[in-house]
TORKOL-4160 file (C-alpha; in steps of 0.2 Angstrom, whole numbers, padded with zeros to 4 digits, m for minus):
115
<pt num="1" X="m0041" Y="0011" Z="0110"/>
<pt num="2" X="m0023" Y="0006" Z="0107"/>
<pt num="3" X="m0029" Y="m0004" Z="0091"/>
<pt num="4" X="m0041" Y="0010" Z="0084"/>
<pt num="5" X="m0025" Y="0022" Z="0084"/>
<pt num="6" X="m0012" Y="0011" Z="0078"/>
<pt num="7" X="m0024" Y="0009" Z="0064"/>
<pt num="8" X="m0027" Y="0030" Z="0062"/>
<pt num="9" X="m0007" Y="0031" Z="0063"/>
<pt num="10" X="m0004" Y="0021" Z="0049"/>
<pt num="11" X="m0015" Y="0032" Z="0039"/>
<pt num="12" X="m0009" Y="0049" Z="0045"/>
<pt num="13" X="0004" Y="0049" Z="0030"/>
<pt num="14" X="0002" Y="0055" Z="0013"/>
<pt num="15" X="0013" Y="0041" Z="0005"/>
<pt num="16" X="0003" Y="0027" Z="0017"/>
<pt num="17" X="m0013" Y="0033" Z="0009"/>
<pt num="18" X="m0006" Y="0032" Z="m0008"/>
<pt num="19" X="m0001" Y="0013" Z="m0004"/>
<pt num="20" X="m0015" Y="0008" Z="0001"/>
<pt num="21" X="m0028" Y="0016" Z="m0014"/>
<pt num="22" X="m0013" Y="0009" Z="m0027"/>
<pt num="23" X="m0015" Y="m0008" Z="m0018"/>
<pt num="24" X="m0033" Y="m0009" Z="m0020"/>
<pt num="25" X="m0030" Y="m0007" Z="m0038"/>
<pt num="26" X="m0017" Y="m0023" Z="m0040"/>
<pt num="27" X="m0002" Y="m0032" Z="m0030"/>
<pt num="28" X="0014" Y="m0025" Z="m0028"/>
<pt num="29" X="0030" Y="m0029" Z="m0024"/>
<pt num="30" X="0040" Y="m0018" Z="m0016"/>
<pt num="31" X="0051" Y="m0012" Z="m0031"/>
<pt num="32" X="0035" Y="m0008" Z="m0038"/>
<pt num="33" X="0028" Y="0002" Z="m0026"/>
<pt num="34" X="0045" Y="0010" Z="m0024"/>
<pt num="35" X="0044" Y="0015" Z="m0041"/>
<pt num="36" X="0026" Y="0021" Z="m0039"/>
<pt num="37" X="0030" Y="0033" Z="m0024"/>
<pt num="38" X="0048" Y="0038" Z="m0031"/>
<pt num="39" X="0055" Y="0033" Z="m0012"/>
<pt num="40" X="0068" Y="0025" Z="m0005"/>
<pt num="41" X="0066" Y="0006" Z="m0003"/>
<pt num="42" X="0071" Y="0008" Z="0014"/>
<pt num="43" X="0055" Y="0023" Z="0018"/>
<pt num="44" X="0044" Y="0010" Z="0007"/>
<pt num="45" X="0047" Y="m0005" Z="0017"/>
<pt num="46" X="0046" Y="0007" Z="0033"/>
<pt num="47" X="0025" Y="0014" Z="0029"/>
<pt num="48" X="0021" Y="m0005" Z="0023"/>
<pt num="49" X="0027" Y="m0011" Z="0040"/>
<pt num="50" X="0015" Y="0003" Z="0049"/>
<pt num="51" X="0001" Y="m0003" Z="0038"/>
<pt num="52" X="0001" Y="m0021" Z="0039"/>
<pt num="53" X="0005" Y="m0021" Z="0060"/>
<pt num="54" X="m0010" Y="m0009" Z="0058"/>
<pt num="55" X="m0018" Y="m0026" Z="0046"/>
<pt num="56" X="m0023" Y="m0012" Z="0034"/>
<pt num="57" X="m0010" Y="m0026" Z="0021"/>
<pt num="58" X="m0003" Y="m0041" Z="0020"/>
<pt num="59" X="0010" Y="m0049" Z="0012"/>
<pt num="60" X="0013" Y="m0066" Z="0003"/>
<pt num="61" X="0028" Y="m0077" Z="m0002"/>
<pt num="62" X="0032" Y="m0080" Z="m0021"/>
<pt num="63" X="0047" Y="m0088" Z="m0021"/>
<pt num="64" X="0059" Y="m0075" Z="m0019"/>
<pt num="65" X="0046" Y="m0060" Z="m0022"/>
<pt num="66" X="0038" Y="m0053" Z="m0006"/>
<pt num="67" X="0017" Y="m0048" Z="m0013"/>
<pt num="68" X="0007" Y="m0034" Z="m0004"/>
<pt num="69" X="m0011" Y="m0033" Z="m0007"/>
<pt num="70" X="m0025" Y="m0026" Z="0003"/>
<pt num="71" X="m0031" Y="m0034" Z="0018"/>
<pt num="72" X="m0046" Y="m0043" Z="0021"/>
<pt num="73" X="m0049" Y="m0035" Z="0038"/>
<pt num="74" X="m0048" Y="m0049" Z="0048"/>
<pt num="75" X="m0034" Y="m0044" Z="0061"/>
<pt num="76" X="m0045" Y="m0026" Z="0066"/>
<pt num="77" X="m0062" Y="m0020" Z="0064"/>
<pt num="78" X="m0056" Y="m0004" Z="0064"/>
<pt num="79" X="m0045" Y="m0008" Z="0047"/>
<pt num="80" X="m0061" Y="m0017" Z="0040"/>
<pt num="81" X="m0070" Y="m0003" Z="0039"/>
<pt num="82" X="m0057" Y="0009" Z="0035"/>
<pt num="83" X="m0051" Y="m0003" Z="0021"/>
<pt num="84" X="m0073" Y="m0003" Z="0016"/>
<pt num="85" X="m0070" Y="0015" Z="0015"/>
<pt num="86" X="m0057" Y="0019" Z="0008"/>
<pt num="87" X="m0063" Y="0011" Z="m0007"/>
<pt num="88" X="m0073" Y="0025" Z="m0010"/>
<pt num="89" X="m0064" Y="0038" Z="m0004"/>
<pt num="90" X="m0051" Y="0050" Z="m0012"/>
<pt num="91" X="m0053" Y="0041" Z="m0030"/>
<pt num="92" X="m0056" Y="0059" Z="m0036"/>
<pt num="93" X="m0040" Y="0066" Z="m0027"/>
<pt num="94" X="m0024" Y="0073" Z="m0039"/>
<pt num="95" X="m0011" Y="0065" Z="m0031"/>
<pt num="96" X="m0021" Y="0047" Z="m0028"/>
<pt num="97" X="m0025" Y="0049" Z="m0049"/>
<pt num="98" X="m0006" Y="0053" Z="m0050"/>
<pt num="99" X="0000" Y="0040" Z="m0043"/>
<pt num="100" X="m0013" Y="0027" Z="m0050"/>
<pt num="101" X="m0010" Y="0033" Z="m0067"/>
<pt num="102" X="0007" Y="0026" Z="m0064"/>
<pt num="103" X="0004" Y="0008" Z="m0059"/>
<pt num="104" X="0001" Y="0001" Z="m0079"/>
<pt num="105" X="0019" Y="0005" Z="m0082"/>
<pt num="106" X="0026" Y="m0001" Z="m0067"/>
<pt num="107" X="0032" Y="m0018" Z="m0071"/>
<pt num="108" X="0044" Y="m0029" Z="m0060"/>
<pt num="109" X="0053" Y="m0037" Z="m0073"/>
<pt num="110" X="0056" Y="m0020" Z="m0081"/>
<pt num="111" X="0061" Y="m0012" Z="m0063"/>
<pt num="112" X="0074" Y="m0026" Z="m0063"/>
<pt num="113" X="0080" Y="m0027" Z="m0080"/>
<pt num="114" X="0084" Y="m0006" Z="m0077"/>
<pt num="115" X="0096" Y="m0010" Z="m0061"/>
């Protein structure tokens, strides 16, 4: 049971939510997501912590850039199918269309040449 509500806690928040559905549409380094959300880095890196110990995300080393992407599913059944559904879910929702609007804008190298 420990497992199935690690998994529900990590999407009990808005802003995890919003990672996850902008994650499914490409991957995201934190500035990015930053960017998306219009957080903190400090509160982004918090919620991708809670969804990748959940195995809702992983990450992958790029030299000195740190990738998220959606999981496969592997670590938990319950974040397989919640990751399945998800896909279909909340697509039609404001805040998700919002927030996904945003991502062809959000580059990187622009994030960086800003700072």
């Amino acid at each position: 049971m420990k497992e199935f509500i690690k998994v529900m806690k990590a999407l009990s928040d808005p802003a995890r939510v919003k990672i996850l559905k902008m994650l499914q549409h490409k991957t995201m380094c934190v500035c990015e997501i930053q960017t998306a959300l219009d957080k903190a880095q400090s509160t982004t890196s918090k919620h991708l912590k809670i969804l990748e110990d959940a195995g809702l995300i992983a990450f992958q080393k790029d030299g000195l850039w740190v990738n998220y992407k959606v999981s496969d599913g592997s670590q938990s059944p319950f974040a397989a199918s919640l990751i399945g559904n998800m896909r279909h879910w909340l697509n039609d929702d404001p805040e998700i269309k919002k927030v996904a609007g945003r991502l062809p804008g959000i580059n990187r190298n622009d994030i960086l040449n800003k700072n």
